[in-house]
C-alpha positions in Angstrom: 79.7 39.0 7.5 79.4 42.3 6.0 76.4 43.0 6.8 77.4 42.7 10.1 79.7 44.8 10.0 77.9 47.3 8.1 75.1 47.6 10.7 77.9 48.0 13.5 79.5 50.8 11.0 75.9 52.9 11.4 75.8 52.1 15.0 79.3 53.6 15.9 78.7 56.3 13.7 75.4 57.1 15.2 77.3 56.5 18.8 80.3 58.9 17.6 78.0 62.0 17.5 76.9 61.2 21.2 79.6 59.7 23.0 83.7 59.5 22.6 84.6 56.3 21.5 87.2 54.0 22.2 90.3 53.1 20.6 89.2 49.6 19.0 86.0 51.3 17.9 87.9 53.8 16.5 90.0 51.6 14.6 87.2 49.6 13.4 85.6 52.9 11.9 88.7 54.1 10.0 88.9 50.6 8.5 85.5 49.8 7.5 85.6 53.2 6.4 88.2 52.1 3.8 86.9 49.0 2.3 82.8 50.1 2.2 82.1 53.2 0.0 78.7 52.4 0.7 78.7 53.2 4.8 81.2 56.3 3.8 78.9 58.0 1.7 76.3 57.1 4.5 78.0 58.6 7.2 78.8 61.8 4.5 75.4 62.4 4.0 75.1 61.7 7.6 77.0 64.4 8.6 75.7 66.7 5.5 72.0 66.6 7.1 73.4 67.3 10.6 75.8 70.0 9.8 72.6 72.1 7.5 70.1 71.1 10.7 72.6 73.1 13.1 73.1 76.1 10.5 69.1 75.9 10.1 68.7 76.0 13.7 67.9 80.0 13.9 68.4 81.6 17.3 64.6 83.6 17.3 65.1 87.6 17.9 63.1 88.8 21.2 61.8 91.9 22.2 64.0 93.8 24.6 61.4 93.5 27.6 59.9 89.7 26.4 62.0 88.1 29.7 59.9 91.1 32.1 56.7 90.4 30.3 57.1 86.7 30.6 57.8 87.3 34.5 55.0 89.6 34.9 52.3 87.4 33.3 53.5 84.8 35.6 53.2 86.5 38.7 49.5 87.8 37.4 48.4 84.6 37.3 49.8 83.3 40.4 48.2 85.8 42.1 44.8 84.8 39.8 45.3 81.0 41.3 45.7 82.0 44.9 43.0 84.5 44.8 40.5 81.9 42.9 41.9 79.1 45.5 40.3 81.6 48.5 37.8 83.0 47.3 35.3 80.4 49.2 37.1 81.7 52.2 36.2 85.0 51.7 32.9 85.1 50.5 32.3 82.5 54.0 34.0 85.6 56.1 32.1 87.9 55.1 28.8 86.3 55.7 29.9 85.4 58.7 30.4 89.1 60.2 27.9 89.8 58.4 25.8 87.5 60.5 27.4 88.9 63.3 27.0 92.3 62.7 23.0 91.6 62.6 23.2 89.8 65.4 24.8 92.2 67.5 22.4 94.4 66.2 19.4 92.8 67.5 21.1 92.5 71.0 22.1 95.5 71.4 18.4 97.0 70.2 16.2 94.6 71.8 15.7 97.4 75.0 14.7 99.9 72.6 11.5 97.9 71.1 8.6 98.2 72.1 6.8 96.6 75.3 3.6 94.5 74.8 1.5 95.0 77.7 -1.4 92.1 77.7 -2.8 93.1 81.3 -2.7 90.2 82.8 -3.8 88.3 80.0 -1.4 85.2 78.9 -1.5 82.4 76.5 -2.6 79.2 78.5 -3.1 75.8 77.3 -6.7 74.6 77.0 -7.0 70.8 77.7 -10.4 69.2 76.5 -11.5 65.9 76.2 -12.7 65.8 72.7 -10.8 67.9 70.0 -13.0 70.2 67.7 -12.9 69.8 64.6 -14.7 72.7 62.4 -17.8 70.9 60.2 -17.0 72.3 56.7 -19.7 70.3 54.7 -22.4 71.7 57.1 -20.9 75.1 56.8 -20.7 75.3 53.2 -24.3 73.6 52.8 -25.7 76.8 55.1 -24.1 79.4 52.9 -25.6 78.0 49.7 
């Protein structure tokens, strides 16, 4: 039975620190707290650890200008996302006009080159019967 009661002792305790408790609990704490000198030097070491933890806890000195640096850096880097999320975009843009500055180029220059004149002369498609092939063995045999 006391070990029962021990191991609800530590529970409440623990539970005391977070949350209020309520009257029987309360009650049960102040009375256990009487009879077991083991559970009340527990819950004074307890409360020794936690009281030297919060004087331990040291609030860290800033720079004056750490909260605008901190803001800055962010916004840097924001603008380092975005710019690395459209960068694909841009790069396509400006291939495109640059595609279309060359072809406007060649439209608007195309009267300005130069006429071929072939006199009457135009390419005409030759259908024979047999193809011709060039002999190369021959060939090479007569230069040797």
């Amino acid at each position: 039975m006391k070990k029962l009661a021990c191991r609800r002792f530590r529970r409440l305790v623990n539970e005391y620190r977070d949350r209020a408790l309520n009257p029987s609990e309360h009650s049960f704490l102040q009375a256990h707290r009487s009879v077991c000198p083991k559970c009340r030097n527990l819950e004074r070491q307890g409360t020794l650890a936690l009281s030297m933890l919060r004087t331990a806890a040291l609030e860290p000195e800033l720079p004056p200008n750490f909260n605008e640096r901190v803001i800055r850096r962010w916004r840097v880097r924001s603008v380092q996302e975005s710019i690395r999320f459209w960068s694909p975009a841009f790069i396509g843009a400006f291939v495109a006009a640059l595609l279309l500055l060359a072809s406007l180029q060649l439209v608007s220059r195309s009267a300005q080159l130069p006429t071929v004149n072939l006199n009457g002369h135009e390419a005409r498609k030759i259908s024979l019967q047999d193809p011709i092939f060039p002999n190369i063995i021959e060939e090479s045999r007569e230069r040797r």
